[in-house]
C-alpha positions as protocol buffer text, in pm:
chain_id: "A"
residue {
  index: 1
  type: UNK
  ca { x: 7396 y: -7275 z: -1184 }
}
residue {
  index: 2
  type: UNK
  ca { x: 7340 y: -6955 z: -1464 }
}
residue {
  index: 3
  type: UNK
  ca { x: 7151 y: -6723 z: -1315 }
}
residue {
  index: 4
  type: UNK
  ca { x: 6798 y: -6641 z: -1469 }
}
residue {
  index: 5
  type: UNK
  ca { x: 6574 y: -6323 z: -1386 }
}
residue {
  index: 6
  type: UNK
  ca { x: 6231 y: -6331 z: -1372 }
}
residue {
  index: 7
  type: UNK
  ca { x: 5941 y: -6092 z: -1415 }
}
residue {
  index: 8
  type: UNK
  ca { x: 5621 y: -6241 z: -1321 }
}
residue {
  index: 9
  type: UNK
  ca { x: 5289 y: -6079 z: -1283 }
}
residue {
  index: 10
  type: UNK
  ca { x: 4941 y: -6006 z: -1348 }
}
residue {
  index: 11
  type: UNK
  ca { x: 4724 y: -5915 z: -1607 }
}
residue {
  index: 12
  type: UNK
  ca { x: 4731 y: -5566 z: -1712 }
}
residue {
  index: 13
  type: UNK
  ca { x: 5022 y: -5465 z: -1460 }
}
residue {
  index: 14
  type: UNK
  ca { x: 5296 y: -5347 z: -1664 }
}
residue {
  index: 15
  type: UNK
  ca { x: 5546 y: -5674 z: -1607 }
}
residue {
  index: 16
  type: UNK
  ca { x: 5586 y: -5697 z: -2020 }
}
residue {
  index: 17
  type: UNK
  ca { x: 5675 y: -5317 z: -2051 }
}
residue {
  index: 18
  type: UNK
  ca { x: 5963 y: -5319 z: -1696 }
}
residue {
  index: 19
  type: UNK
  ca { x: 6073 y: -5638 z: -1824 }
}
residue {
  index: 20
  type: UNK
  ca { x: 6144 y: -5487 z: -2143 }
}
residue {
  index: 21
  type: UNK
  ca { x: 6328 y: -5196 z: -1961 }
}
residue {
  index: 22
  type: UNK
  ca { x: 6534 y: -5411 z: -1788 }
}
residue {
  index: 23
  type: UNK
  ca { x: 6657 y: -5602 z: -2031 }
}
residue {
  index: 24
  type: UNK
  ca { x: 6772 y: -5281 z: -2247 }
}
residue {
  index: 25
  type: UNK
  ca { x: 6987 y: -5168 z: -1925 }
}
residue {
  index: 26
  type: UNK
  ca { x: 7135 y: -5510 z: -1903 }
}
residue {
  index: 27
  type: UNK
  ca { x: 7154 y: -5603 z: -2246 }
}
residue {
  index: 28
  type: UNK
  ca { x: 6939 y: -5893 z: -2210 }
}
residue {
  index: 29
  type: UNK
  ca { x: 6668 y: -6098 z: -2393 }
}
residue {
  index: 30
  type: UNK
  ca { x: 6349 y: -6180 z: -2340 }
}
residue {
  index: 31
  type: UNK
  ca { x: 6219 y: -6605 z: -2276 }
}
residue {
  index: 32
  type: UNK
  ca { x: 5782 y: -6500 z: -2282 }
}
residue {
  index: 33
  type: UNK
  ca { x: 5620 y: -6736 z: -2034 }
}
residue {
  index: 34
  type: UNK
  ca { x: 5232 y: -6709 z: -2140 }
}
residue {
  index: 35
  type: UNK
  ca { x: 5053 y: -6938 z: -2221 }
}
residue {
  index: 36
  type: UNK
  ca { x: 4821 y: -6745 z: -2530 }
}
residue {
  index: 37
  type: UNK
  ca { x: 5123 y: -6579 z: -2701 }
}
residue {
  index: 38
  type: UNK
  ca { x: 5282 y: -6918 z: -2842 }
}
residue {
  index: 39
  type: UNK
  ca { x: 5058 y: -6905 z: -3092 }
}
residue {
  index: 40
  type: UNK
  ca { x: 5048 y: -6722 z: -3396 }
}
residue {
  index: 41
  type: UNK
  ca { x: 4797 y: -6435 z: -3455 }
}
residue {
  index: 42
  type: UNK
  ca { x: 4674 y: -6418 z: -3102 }
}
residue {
  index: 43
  type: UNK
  ca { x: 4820 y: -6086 z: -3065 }
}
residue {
  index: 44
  type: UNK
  ca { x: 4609 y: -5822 z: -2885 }
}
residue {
  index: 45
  type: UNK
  ca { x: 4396 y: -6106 z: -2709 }
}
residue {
  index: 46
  type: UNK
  ca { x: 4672 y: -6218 z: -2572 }
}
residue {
  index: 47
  type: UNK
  ca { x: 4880 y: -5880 z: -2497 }
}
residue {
  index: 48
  type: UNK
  ca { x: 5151 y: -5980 z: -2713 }
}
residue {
  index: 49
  type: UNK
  ca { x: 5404 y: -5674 z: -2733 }
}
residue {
  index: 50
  type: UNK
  ca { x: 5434 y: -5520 z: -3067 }
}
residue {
  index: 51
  type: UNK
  ca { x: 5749 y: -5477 z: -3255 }
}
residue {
  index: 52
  type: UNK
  ca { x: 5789 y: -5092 z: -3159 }
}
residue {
  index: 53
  type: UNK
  ca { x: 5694 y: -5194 z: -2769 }
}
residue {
  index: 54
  type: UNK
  ca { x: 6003 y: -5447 z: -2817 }
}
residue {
  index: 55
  type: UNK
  ca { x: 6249 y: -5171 z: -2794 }
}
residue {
  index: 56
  type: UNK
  ca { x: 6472 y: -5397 z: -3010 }
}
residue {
  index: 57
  type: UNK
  ca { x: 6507 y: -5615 z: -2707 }
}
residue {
  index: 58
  type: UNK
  ca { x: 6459 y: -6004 z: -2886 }
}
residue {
  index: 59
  type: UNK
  ca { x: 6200 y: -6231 z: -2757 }
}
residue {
  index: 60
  type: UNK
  ca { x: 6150 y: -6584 z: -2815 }
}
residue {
  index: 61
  type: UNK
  ca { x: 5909 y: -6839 z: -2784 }
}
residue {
  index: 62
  type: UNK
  ca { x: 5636 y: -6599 z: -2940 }
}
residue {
  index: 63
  type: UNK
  ca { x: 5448 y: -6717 z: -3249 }
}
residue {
  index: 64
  type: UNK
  ca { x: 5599 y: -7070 z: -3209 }
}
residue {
  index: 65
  type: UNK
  ca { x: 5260 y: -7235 z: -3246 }
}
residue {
  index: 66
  type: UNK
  ca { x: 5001 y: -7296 z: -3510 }
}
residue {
  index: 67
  type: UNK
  ca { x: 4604 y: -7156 z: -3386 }
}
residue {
  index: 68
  type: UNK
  ca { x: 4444 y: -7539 z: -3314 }
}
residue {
  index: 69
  type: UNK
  ca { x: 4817 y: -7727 z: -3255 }
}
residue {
  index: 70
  type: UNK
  ca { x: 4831 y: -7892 z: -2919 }
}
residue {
  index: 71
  type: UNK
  ca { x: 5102 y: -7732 z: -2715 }
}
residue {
  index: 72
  type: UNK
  ca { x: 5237 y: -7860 z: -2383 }
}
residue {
  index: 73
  type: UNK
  ca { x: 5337 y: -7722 z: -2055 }
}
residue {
  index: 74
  type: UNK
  ca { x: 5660 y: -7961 z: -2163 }
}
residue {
  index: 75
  type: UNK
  ca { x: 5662 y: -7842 z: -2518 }
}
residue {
  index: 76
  type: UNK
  ca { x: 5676 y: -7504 z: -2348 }
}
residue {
  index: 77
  type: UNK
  ca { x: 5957 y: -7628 z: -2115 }
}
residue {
  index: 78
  type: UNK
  ca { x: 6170 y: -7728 z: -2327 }
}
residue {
  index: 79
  type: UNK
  ca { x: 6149 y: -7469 z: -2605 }
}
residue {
  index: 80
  type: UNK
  ca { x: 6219 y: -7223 z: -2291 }
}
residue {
  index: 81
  type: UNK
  ca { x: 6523 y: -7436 z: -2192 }
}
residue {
  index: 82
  type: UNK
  ca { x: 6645 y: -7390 z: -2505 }
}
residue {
  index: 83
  type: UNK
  ca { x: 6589 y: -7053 z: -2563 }
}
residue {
  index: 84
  type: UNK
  ca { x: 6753 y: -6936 z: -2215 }
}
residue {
  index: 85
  type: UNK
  ca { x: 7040 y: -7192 z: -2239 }
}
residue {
  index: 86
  type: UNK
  ca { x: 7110 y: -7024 z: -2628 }
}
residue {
  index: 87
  type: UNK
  ca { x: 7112 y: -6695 z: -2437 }
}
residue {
  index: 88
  type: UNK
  ca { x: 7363 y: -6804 z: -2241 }
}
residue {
  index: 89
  type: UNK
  ca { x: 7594 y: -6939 z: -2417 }
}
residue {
  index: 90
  type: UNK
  ca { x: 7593 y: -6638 z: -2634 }
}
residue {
  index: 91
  type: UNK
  ca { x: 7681 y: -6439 z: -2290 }
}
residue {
  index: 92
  type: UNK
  ca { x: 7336 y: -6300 z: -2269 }
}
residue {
  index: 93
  type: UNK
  ca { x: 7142 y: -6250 z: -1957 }
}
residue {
  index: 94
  type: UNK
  ca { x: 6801 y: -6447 z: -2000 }
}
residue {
  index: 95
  type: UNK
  ca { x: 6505 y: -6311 z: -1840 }
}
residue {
  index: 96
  type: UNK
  ca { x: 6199 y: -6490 z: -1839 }
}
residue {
  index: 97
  type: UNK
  ca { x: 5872 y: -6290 z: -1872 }
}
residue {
  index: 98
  type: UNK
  ca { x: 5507 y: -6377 z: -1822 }
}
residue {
  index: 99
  type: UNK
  ca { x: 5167 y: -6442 z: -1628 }
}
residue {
  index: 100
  type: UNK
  ca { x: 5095 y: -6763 z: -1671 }
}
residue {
  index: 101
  type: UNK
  ca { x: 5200 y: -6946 z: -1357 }
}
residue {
  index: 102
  type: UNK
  ca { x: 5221 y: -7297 z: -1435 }
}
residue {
  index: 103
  type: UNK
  ca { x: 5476 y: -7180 z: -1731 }
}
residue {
  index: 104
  type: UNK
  ca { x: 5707 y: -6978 z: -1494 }
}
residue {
  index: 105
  type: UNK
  ca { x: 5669 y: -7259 z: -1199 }
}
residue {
  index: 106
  type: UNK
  ca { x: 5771 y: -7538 z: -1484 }
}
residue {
  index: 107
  type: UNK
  ca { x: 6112 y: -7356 z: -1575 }
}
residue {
  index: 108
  type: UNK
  ca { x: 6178 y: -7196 z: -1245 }
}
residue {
  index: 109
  type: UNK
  ca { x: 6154 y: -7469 z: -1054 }
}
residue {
  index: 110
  type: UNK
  ca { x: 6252 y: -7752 z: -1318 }
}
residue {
  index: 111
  type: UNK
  ca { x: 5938 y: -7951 z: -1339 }
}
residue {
  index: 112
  type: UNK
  ca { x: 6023 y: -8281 z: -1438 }
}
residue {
  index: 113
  type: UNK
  ca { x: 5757 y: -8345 z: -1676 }
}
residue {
  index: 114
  type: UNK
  ca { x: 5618 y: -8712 z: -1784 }
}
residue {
  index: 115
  type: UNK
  ca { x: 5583 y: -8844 z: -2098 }
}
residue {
  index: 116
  type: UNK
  ca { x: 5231 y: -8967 z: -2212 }
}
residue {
  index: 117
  type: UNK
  ca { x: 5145 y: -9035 z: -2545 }
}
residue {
  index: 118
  type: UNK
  ca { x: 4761 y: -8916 z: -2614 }
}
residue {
  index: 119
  type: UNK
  ca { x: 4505 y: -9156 z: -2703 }
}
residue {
  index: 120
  type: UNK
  ca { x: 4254 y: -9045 z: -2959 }
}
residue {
  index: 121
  type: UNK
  ca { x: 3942 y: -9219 z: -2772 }
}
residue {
  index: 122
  type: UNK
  ca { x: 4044 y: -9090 z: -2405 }
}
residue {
  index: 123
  type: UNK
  ca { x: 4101 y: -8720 z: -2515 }
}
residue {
  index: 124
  type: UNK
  ca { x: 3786 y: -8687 z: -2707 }
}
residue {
  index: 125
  type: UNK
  ca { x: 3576 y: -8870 z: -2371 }
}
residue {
  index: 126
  type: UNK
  ca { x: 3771 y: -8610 z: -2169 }
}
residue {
  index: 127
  type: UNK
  ca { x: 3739 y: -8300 z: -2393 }
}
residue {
  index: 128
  type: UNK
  ca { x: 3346 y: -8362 z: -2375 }
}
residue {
  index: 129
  type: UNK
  ca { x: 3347 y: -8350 z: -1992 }
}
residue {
  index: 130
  type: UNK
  ca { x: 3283 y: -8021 z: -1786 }
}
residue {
  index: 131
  type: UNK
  ca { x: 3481 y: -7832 z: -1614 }
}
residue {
  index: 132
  type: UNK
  ca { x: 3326 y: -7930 z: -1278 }
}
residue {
  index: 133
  type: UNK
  ca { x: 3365 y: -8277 z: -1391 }
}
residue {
  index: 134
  type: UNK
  ca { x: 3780 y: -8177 z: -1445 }
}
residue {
  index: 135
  type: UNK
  ca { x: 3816 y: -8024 z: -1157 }
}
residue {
  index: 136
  type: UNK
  ca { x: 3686 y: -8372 z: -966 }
}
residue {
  index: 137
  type: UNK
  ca { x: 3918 y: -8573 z: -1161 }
}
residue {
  index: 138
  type: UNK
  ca { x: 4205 y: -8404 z: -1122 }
}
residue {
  index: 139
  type: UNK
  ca { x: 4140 y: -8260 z: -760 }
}
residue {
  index: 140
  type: UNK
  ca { x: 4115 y: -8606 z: -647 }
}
residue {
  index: 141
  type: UNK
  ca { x: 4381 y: -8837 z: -832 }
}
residue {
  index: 142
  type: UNK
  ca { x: 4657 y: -8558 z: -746 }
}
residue {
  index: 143
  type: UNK
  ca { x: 4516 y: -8274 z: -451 }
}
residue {
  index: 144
  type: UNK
  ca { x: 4857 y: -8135 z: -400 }
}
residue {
  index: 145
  type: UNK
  ca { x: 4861 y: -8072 z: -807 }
}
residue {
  index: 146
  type: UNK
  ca { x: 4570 y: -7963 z: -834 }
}
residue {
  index: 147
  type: UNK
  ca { x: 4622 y: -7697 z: -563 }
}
residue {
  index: 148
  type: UNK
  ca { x: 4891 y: -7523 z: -777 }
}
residue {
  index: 149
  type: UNK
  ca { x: 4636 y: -7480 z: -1088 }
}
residue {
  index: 150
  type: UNK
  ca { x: 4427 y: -7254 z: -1250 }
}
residue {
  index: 151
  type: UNK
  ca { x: 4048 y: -7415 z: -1190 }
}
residue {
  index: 152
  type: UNK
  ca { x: 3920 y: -7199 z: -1485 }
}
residue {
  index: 153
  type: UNK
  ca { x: 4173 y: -7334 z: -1765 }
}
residue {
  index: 154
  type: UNK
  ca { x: 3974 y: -7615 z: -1882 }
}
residue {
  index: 155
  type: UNK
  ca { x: 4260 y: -7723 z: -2160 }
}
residue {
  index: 156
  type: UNK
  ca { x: 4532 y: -7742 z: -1864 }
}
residue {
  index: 157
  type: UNK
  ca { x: 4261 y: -7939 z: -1693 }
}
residue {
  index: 158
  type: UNK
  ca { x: 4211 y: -8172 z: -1978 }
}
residue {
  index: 159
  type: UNK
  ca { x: 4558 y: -8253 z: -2036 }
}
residue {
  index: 160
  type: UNK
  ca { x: 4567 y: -8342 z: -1658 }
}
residue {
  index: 161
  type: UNK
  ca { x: 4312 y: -8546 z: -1620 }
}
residue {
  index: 162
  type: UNK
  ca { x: 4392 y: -8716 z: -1939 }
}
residue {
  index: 163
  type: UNK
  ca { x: 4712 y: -8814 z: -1781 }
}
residue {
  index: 164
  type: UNK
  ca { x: 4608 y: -8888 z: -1430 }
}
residue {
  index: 165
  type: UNK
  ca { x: 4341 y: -9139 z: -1592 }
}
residue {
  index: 166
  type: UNK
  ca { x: 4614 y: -9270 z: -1803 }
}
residue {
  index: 167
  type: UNK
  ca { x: 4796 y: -9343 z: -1507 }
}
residue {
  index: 168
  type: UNK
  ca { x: 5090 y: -9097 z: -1533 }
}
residue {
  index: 169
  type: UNK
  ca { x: 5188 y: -8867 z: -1267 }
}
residue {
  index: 170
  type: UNK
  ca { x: 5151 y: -8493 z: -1342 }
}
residue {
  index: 171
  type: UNK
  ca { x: 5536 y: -8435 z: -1252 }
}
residue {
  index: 172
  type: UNK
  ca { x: 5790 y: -8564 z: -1068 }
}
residue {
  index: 173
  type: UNK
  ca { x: 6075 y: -8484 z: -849 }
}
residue {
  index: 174
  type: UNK
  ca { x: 6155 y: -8136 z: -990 }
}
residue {
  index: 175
  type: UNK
  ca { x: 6523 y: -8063 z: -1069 }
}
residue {
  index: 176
  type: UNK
  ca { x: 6604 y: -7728 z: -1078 }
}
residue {
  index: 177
  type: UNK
  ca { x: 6791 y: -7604 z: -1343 }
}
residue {
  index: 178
  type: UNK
  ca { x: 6891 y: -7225 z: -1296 }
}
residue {
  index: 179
  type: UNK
  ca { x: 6980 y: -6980 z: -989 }
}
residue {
  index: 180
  type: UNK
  ca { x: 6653 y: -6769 z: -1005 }
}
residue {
  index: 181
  type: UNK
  ca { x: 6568 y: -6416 z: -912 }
}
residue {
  index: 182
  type: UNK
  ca { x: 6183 y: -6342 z: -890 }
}
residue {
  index: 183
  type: UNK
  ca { x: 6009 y: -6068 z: -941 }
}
residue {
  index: 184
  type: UNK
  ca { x: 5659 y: -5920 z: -857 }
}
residue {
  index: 185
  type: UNK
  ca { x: 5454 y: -5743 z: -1060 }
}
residue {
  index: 186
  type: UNK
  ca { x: 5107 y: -5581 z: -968 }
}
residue {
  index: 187
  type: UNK
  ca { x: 4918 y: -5298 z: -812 }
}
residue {
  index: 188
  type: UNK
  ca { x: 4634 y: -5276 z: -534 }
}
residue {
  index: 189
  type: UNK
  ca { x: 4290 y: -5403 z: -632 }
}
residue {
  index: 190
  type: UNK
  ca { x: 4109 y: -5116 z: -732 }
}
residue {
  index: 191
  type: UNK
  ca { x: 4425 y: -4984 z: -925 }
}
residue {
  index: 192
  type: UNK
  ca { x: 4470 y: -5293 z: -1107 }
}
residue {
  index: 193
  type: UNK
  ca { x: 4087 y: -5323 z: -1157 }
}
residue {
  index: 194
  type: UNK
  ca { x: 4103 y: -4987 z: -1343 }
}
residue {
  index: 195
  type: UNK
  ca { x: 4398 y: -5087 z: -1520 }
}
residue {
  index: 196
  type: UNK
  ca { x: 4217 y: -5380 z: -1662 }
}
residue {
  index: 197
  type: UNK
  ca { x: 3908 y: -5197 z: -1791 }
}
residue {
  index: 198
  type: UNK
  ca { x: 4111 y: -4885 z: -1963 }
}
residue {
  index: 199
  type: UNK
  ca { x: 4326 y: -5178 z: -2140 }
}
residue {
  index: 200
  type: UNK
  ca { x: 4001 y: -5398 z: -2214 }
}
residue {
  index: 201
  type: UNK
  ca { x: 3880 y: -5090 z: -2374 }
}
residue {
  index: 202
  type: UNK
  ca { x: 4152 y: -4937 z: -2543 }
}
residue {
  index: 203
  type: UNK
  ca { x: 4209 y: -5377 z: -2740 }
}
residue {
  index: 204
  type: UNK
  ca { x: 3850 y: -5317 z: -2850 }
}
residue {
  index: 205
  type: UNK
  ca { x: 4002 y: -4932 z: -3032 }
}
residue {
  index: 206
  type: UNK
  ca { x: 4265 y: -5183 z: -3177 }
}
residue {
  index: 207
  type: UNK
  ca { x: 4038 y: -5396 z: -3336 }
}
residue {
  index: 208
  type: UNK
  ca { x: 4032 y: -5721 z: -3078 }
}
residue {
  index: 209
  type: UNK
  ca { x: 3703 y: -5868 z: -3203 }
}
residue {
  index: 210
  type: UNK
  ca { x: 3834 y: -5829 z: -3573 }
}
residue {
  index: 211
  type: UNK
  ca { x: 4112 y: -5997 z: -3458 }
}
residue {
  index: 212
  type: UNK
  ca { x: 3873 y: -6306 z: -3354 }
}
residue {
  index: 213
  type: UNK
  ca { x: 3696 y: -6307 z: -3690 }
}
residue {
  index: 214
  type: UNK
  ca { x: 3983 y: -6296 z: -3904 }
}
residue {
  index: 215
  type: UNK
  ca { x: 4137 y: -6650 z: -3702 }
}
residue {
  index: 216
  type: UNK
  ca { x: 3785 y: -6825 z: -3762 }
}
residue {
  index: 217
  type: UNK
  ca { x: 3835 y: -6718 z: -4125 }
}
residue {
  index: 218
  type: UNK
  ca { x: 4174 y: -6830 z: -4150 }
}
residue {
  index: 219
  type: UNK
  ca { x: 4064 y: -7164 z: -3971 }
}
residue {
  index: 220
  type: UNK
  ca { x: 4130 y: -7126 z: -3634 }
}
residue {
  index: 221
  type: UNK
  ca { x: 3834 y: -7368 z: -3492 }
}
residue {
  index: 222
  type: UNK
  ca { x: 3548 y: -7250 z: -3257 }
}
residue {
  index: 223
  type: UNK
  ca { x: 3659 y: -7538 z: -2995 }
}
residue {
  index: 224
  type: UNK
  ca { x: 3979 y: -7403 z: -3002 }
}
residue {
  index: 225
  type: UNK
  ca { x: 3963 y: -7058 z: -2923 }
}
residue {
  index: 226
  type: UNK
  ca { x: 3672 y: -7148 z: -2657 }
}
residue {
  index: 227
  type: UNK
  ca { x: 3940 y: -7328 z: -2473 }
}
residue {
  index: 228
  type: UNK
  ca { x: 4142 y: -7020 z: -2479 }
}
residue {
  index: 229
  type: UNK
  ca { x: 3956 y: -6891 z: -2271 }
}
residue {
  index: 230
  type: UNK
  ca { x: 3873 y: -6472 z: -2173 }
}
residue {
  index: 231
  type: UNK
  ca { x: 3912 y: -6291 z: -2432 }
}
residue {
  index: 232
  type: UNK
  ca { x: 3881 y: -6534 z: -2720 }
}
residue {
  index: 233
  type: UNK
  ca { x: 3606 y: -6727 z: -2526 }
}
residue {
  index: 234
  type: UNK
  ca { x: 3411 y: -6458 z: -2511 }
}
residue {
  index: 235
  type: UNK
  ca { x: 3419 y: -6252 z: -2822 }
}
residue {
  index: 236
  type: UNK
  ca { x: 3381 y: -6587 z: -3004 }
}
residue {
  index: 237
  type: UNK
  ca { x: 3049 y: -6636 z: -2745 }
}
residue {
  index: 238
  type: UNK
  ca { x: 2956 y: -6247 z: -2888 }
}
residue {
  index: 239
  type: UNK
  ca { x: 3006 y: -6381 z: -3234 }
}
residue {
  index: 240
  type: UNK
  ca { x: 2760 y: -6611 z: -3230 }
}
residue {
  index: 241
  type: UNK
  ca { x: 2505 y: -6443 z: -3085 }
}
residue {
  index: 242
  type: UNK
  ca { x: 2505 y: -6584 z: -2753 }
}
residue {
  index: 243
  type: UNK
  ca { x: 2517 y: -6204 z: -2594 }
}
residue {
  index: 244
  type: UNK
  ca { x: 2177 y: -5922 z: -2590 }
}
residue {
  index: 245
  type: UNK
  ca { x: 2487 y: -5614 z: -2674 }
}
residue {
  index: 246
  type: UNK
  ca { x: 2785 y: -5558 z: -2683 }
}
residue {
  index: 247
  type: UNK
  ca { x: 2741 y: -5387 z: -2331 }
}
residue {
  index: 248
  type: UNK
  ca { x: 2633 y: -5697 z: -2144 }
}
residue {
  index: 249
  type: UNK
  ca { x: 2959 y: -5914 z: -2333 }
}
residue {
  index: 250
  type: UNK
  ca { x: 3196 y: -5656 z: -2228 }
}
residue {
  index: 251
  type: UNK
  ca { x: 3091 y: -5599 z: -1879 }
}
residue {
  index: 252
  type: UNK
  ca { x: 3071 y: -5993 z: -1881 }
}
residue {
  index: 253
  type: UNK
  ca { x: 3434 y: -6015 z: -2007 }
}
residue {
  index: 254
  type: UNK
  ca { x: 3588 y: -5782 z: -1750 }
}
residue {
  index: 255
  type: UNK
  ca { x: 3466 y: -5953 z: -1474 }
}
residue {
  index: 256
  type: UNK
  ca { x: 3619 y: -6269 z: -1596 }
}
residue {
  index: 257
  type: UNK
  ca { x: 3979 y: -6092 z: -1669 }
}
residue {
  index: 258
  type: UNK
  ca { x: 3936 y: -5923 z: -1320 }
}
residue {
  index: 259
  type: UNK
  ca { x: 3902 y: -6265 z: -1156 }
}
residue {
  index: 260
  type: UNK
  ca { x: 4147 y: -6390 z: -1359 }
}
residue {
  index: 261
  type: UNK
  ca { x: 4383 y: -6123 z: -1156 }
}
residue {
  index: 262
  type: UNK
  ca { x: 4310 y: -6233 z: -885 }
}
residue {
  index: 263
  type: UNK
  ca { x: 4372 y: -6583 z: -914 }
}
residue {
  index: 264
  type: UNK
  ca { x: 4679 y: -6542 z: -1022 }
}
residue {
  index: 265
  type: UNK
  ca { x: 4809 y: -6305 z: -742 }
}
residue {
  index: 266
  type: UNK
  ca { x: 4649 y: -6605 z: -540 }
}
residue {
  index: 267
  type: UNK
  ca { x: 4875 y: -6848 z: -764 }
}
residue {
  index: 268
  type: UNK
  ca { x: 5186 y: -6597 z: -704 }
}
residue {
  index: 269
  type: UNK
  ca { x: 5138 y: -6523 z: -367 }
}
residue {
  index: 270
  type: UNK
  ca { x: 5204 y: -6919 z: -311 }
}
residue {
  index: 271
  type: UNK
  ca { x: 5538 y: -6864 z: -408 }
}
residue {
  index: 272
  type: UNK
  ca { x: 5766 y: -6700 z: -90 }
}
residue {
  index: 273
  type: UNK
  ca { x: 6036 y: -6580 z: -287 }
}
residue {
  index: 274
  type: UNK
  ca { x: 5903 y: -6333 z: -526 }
}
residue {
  index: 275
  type: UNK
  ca { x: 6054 y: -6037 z: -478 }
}
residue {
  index: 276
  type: UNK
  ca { x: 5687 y: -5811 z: -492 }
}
residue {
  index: 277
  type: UNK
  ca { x: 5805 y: -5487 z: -665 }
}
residue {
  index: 278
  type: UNK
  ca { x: 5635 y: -5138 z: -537 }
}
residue {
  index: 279
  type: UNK
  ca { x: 5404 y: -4992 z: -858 }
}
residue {
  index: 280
  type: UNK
  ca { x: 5369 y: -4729 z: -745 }
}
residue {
  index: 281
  type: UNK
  ca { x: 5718 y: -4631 z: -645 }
}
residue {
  index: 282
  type: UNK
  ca { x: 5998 y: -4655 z: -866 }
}
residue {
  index: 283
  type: UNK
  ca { x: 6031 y: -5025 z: -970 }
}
residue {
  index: 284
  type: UNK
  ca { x: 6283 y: -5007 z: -1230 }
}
residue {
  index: 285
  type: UNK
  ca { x: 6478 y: -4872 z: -944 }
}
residue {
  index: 286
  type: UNK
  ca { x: 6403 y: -5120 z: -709 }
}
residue {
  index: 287
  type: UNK
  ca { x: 6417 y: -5421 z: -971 }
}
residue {
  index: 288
  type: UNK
  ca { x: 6790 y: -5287 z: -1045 }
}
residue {
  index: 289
  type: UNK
  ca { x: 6938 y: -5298 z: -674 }
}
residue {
  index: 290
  type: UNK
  ca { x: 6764 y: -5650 z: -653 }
}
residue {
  index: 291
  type: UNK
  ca { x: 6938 y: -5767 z: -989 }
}
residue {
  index: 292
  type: UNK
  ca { x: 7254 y: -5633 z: -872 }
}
residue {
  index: 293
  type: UNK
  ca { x: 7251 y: -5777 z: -627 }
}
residue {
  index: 294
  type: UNK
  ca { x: 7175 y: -6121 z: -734 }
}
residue {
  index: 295
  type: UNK
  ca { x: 7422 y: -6118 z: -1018 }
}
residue {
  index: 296
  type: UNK
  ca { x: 7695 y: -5978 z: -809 }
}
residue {
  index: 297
  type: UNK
  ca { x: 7678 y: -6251 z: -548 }
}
């Protein structure tokens, strides 16, 4: 099989910015695996790099979505096949980059994905249900499933349950597609915690909540970037005036982004062969002797 690096990690932890070093020493490019940055202007919301934080090293499957478009953990799948399998034939080393599990999990190990057509009637009965409600659904039509997911996406949740009542499976025998080296991004809680807030901070600087108002004026619907989720959820709940100050939404919001952390270092963790890089050592060191390694063998 080619051989595929990955950088997977937490929020706030520095995985974009290594991976981006990496790829310059080995002359590679860049597959994103998040699940925000598909779509077009969700840019500091979502951490998308800039240009200038690119280093000139190309990424794909950025901007590859419309704001309200439905997007896929297979329409994500299969753009990412294609991306990585372009990279390779042009005798590029792909390395795939990101935080959102599911996304890394679906290419890494080769989900194989079902098809299900949506049904107008179903999605809108399950799109009105709560996230409790989800949870139920999904937790008991497919446990094991459901044990692998984030419990506070509500749009992943949707699209399961709207399967799982359809009678499709979630996935099926997986088929792995590439020889995969993994590795860990992240720091110790209080670090990380820290990390979180001076970031959180420095996106409102940038302009964040601007950022929010100009997709509602360019059409970019309330329901949708509620479903997003963090950042969008929550500046969009400051928006309309469902906050006292700005104080209590922020505060508010970096609880939820901290939690976020740590459910997906409990998503990670679940996976015993990442490679867990030390932060606060020299990574790009240690990252190298792994890749090496790996590509050597």
């Amino acid at each position: 099989m080619e051989k595929l690096i990955v950088v997977a990690g937490t929020n706030a932890s520095g995985k974009s910015g290594l991976g981006i070093e990496l790829a310059l020493k080995y002359g590679a490019e860049i597959v994103s695996a998040d699940s925000r940055q598909v779509f077009e202007g969700l840019d500091l919301g979502s951490g998308k790099v800039t240009k200038e934080e690119m280093k000139g090293v190309p990424h794909h499957l950025l901007d590859v979505a419309k704001p309200n478009d439905f997007f896929s953990l297979k329409d994500f799948q299969q753009l990412a096949y294609d991306a990585i399998d372009d990279i390779i034939v042009r005798e590029k080393q792909p390395f795939l980059v990101g935080g959102t599990g599911l996304y890394v999990n679906a290419v890494v190990d080769g989900y194989n994905l079902s098809e299900a057509e949506p049904e107008p009637e179903l999605r809108k009965s399950v799109e009105a249900k709560s996230l409790g409600e989800l949870r139920e659904i999904v937790s008991t039509k497919a446990p094991e499933a459901y044990a692998n997911m984030d419990p506070y996406n509500k749009r992943r949740l949707e699209r399961a349950a709207e399967k799982l009542l359809m009678g499709y499976p979630l996935q099926q025998e997986s088929i792995k597609k590439y020889d995969t080296l993994l590795l860990g991004v992240t720091w110790d809680r209080e670090v990380l915690y820290k990390r979180i807030e001076e970031r959180l901070d420095r996106r409102f600087e940038e302009g964040m909540i601007k950022e929010v108002e100009d997709l509602r004026r360019n059409g970019a619907t309330d329901d949708f970037l509620y479903k997003l989720g963090l950042e969008y959820r929550y500046i969009l709940l400051y928006l309309q005036g469902k906050y006292n100050s700005f104080d209590e939404f922020r505060d508010e919001l970096f609880k939820e982004i901290r939690h976020l952390a740590k459910e997906q270092m409990t998503w990670f963790r679940k996976r015993k062969d990442i490679h867990w890089l030390n932060m606060a050592g020299d990574p790009f060191d240690e990252a190298v002797k792994l890749i090496d390694k790996f590509l050597n063998n």
